[in-house]
C-alpha positions in Angstrom: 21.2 71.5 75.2 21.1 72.3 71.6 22.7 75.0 68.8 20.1 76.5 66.7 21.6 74.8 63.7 19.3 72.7 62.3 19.5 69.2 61.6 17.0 68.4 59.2 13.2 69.3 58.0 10.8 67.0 59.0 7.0 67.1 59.0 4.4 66.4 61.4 2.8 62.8 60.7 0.2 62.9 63.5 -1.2 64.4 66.4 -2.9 62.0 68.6 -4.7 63.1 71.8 -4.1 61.4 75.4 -5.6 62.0 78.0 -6.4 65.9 78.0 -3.1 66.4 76.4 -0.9 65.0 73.1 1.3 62.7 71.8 3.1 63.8 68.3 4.6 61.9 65.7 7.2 63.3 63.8 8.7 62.3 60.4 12.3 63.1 60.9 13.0 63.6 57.2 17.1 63.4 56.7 18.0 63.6 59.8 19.9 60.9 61.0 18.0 58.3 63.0 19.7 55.4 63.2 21.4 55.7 66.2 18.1 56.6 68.5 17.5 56.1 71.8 14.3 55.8 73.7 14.7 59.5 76.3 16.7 61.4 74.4 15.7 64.9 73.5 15.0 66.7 69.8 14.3 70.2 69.4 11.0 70.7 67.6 10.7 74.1 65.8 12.4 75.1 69.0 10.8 72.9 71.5 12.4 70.1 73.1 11.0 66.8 73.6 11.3 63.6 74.6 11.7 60.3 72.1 9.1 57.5 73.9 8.5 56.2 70.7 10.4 55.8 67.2 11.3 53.6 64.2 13.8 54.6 61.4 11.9 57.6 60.3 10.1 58.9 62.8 9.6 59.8 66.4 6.9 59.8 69.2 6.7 62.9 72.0 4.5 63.6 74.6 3.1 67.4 74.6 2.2 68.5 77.7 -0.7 71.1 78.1 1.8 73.6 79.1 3.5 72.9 76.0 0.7 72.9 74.0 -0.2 76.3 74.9 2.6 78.3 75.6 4.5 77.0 72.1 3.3 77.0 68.6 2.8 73.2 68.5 -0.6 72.9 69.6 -1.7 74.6 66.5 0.4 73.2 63.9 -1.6 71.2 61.2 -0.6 67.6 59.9 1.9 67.9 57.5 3.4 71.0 58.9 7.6 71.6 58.2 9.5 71.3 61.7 13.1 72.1 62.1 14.5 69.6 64.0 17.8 69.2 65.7 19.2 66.0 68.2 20.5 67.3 71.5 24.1 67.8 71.3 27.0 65.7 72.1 29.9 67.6 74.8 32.5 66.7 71.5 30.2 68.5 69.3 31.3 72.1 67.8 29.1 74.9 69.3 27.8 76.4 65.5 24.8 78.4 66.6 24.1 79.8 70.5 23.6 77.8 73.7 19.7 76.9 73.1 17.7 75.0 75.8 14.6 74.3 73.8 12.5 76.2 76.8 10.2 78.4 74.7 10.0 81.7 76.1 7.2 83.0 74.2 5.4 83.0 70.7 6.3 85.8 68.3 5.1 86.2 64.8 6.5 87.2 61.0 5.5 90.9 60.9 7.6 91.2 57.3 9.7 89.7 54.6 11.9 91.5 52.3 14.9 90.8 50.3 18.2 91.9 50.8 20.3 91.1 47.9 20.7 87.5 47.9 19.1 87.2 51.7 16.0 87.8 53.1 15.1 90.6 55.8 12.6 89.5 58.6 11.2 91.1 61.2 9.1 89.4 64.3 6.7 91.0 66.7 7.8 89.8 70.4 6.0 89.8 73.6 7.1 93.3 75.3 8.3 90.9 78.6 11.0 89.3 75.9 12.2 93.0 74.6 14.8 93.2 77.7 16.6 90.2 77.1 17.5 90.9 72.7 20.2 93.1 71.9 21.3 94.1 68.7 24.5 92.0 67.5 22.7 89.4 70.1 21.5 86.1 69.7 17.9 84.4 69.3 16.4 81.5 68.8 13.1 81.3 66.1 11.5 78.0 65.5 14.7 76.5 66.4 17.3 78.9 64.2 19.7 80.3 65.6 19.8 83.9 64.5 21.9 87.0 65.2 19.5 90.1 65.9 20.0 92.9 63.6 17.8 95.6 65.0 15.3 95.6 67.7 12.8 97.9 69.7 10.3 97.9 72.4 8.4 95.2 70.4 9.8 93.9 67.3 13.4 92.3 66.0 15.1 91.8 63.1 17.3 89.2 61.5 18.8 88.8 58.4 18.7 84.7 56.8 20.9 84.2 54.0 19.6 81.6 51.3 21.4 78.5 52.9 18.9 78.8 55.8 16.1 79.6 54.5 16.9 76.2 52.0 17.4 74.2 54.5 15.0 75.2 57.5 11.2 75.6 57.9 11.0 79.0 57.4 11.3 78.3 53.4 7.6 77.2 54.3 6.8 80.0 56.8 4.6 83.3 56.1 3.8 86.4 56.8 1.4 86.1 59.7 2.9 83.1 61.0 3.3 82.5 64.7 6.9 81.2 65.9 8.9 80.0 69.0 11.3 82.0 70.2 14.1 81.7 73.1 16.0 84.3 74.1 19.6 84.1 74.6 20.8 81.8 78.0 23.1 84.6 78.9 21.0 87.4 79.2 18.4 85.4 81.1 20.7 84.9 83.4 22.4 88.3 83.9 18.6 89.7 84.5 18.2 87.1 87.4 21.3 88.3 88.9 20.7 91.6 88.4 17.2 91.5 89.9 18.6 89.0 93.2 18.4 90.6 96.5 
């Protein structure tokens, strides 16, 4: 399980094919490493994978095919900003949302526009997703935990003050841009109860 508050920016260093799928490498950037253990799981721009590999400043994953094409990873070019985040600890405070890393679908930026001293964005979603995000709500972009501002039939809004958009990927992300979202645990959950027989 993760937050949605992000750890650190890193960058992907390489994406090496295996097999008919991939296996990433990942510069961690600040995050701390040190302390790394060979299974753990690290939320990639929203994804989580597993270490198999690492060293003091990076990481190795496996991407399944299913990964690759369901998330935004298969597309991202060397070089590209990930937010990352380590699983957390039972001790650790609970900052963002409950986040699973289980991509439920790809949205994309549909605007940008400041807000005073944030920004205002707004992301297309697939219509399946609309259900599950409610205004005051939570979601999870890229990784970010975000409280929904607005949302219809087949867009949302949040609103990112200038720490995170510092200190996250999406000082790097555009207009245009595909992103990972997850919705919020909770409401996936109530809509599989609701639906039981």
């Amino acid at each position: 399980m993760f937050t949605g508050i992000i750890e650190a920016v890193g960058r992907l260093a390489g994406n090496q094919p295996r097999g008919g799928d991939a296996r990433l490498r990942i510069d961690v950037g600040t995050m701390p490493f040190a302390d790394a253990k060979l299974g753990e799981s690290v939320a990639v721009n929203g994804v989580c994978l597993t270490v198999v590999a690492f060293d003091a400043a990076h990481f190795e994953a496996d991407a399944s095919n299913e990964t690759l094409a369901l998330t935004t990873l298969g597309g991202l070019a060397e070089g590209a900003p990930l937010n990352l985040e380590r699983a957390m600890r039972p001790s650790d405070r609970l900052g963002g949302h409950l986040v699973s890393g289980h991509v439920d679908g790809v949205g994309r930026v549909l605007d940008v526009r400041e807000d005073a001293r944030a920004q205002r964005w707004r992301f297309a979603m697939p219509p399946a997703l609309a259900k599950y995000v409610a205004q005051k709500g939570s979601i999870c972009v890229d990784g970010v935990s975000l409280t929904v501002n607005a949302v219809d039939d087949a867009a949302f809004e949040v609103a990112l003050v200038p720490h995170t958009v510092a200190h996250t990927a999406f000082a790097a992300t555009r207009v245009g841009d595909p992103v990972n979202l997850e919705v919020d645990l909770v409401a996936r959950y109530l809509e599989r109860l609701r639906s039981a027989p």
